[in-house]
C-alpha positions, 0 to 999 in steps of 0.5 A, a space after each residue: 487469464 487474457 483480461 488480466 494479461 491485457 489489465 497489466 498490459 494497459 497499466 504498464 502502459 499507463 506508468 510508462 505515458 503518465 513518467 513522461 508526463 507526471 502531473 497528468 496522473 492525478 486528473 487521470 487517475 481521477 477520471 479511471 476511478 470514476 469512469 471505470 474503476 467504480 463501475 466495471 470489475 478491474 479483472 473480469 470487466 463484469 459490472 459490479 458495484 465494486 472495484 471487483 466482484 466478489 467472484 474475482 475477490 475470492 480468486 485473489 491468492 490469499 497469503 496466509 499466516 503473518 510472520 515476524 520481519 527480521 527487526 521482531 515486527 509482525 506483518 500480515 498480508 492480504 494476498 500473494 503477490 502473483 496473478 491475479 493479485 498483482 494486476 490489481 495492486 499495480 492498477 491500485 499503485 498507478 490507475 487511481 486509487 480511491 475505490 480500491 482503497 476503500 474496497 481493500 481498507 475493509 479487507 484489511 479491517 479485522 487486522 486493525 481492531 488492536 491497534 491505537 494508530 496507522 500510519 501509511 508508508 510514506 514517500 519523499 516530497 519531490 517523488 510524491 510531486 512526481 506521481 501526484 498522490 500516494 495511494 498507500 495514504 489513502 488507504 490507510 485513511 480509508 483504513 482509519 474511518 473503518 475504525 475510528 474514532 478508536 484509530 488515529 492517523 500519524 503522517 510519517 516522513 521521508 526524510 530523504 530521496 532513496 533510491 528504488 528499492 526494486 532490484 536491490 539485494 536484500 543488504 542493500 534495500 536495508 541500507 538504502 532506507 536505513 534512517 530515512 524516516 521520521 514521526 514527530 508525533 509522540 507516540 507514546 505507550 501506543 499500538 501501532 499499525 503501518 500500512 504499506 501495498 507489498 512486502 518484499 524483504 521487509 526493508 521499508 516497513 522496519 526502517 518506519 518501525 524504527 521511527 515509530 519505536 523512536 516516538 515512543 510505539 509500545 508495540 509495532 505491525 505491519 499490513 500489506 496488500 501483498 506479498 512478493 515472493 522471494 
């Protein structure tokens, strides 16, 4: 498709300027969410009075049964990490996050009913200072106002700054985010949700399982916005 082969170039660009220049992000992601985003449909540019159409939505390549990450967490993805599904997760990570955050918290809405709390995949201070929001934690609010007042948002931590996780092996993402969060609230006797843009080993989401579990979480799950394929 020629409009999401020009979206994903017009986002790669986007990341490569807003690098150079980190705290213009939030302004710009603002500006996108109000200006196009709410407007036009991210793929087809349609007008639509969401951040995609429902024709596009329905394109989205769903990702199918969940599975149990090495650790025995369940985790449930909304889509396969392939086109077009990958256009919209890079413009909900670098392009403004507020109307897909909403748009994909009610997709992710049935998946939340059984559970106590969510808890966004965190970033580490000077990375969250860099790019100016972390998407994921607005969609886990987004997530928790679906459901509430039955659903609680718990703040995890990134204790310390690791490395990027994208072009690790699979050993080595374990250990580069081995130990590297924490949740200070209790967490005791609760089901827990955390809520993180894409699956890839699993490495991040059972480290943060770990943590929950540390805090006193009876039970822990994960969802995604998409899966990659590995």
């Amino acid at each position: 498709m020629a409009t999401v082969d020009a979206t994903k170039r017009g986002v790669s660009a986007w990341h490569g300027a807003l690098s150079r220049y980190p705290s213009t992000l939030a302004t710009i992601g603002s500006f996108c969410e109000r200006s196009w985003l709410a407007c036009d449909c991210l793929l087809c540019a349609a007008a639509s009075a969401e951040a995609l159409c429902t024709h596009c939505l329905a394109d989205l390549p769903l990702a199918g049964p969940g599975e149990h990450l090495q650790d025995g967490t369940s985790a449930q993805s909304l889509w396969r990490y392939e086109t077009p599904a990958d256009a919209v997760v890079i413009a909900f990570k670098y392009g403004g996050a507020g109307a897909l955050a909403t748009l994909w918290a009610r997709q992710m809405a049935p998946l939340a009913h059984s559970h106590d709390v969510v808890i966004a995949m965190p970033m580490h201070l000077s990375r969250l200072r860099q790019r100016g929001e972390n998407p994921v934690e607005r969609l886990a609010t987004a997530l928790q106002r679906t459901q509430r007042p039955t659903l609680r948002r718990v703040t995890a931590t990134r204790t310390r700054q690791t490395a990027q996780q994208q072009g690790l092996d699979r050993q080595s993402r374990l250990a580069n985010v081995s130990g590297a969060f924490r949740i200070d609230a209790s967490l005791q006797g609760q089901r827990v949700l955390l809520v993180d843009d894409v699956l890839t080993t699993g490495a991040s989401l059972m480290a943060l399982a770990e943590a929950a579990r540390s805090a006193g979480a009876s039970a822990v799950a994960a969802v995604t916005l998409a899966r990659a394929l590995t």
